[in-house]
C-alpha positions as CSV (number, residue, x, y, z in Angstrom):
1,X,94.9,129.6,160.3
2,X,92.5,131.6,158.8
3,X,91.8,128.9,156.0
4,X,90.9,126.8,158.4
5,X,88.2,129.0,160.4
6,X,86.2,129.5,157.4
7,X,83.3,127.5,156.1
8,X,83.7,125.3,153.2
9,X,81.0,125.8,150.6
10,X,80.7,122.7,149.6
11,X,77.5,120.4,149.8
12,X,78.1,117.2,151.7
13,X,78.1,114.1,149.6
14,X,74.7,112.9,150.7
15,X,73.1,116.1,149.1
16,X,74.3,115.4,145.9
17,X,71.8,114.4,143.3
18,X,72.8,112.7,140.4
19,X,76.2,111.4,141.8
20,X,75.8,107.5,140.9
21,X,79.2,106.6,139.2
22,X,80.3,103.1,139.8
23,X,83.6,101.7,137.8
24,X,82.1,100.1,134.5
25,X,83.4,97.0,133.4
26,X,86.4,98.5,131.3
27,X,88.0,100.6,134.5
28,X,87.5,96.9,136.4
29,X,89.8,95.5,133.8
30,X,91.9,98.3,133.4
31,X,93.0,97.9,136.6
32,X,93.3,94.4,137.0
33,X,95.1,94.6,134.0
34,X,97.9,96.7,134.4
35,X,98.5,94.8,138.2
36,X,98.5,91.5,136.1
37,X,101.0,93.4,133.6
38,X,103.5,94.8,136.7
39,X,103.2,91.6,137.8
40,X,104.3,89.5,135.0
41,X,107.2,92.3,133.8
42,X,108.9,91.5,137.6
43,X,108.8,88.0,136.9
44,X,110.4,88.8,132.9
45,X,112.7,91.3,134.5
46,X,115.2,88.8,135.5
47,X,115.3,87.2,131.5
48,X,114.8,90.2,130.0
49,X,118.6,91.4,129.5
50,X,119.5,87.6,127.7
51,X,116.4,88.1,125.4
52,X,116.6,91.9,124.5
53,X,120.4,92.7,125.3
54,X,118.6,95.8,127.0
55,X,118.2,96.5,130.7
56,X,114.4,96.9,131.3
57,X,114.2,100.2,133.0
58,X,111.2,101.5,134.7
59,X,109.8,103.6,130.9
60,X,110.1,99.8,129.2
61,X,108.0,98.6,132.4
62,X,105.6,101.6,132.2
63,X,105.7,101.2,128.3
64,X,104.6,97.6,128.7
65,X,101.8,98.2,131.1
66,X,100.3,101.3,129.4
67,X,100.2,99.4,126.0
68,X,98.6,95.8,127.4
69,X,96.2,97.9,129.7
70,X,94.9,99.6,127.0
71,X,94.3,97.0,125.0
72,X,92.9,94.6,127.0
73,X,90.7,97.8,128.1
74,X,89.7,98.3,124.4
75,X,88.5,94.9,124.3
76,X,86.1,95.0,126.7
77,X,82.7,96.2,125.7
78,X,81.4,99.4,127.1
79,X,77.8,98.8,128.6
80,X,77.0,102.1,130.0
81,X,73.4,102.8,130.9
């Protein structure tokens, strides 16, 4: 109760100076990216035992997305003020 009584010491957002980040272009892919990627490994997961003889388990899904989101966010260029 007494953490809640006392006054935060933090500045409100609006008082902030020099707070302007806005997702660049590579964080815009990198998340459509690794939805695309999910997506598109739920729709493989059925075929994927016939074509591997493995089960896919959630580390091959994360495998999978981590490796195609990073590259299609390497690809993109970087145009940062």
């Amino acid at each position: 109760m007494a953490a809640i009584a006392q006054p935060t010491l933090q500045t409100p957002a609006h008082q902030r100076r020099g707070y302007d980040w806005a997702p660049t272009a590579k964080v815009s892919a990198g998340v459509l990216a690794g939805a695309a990627t999910i997506l598109l490994t739920a729709l493989l997961g059925p075929h994927w035992r016939s074509w591997t003889q493995q089960d896919m388990t959630p580390g091959v899904v994360t495998a999978i997305t981590t490796i195609v989101t990073f590259a299609i966010q390497y690809w993109v260029p970087d145009r940062r003020r």
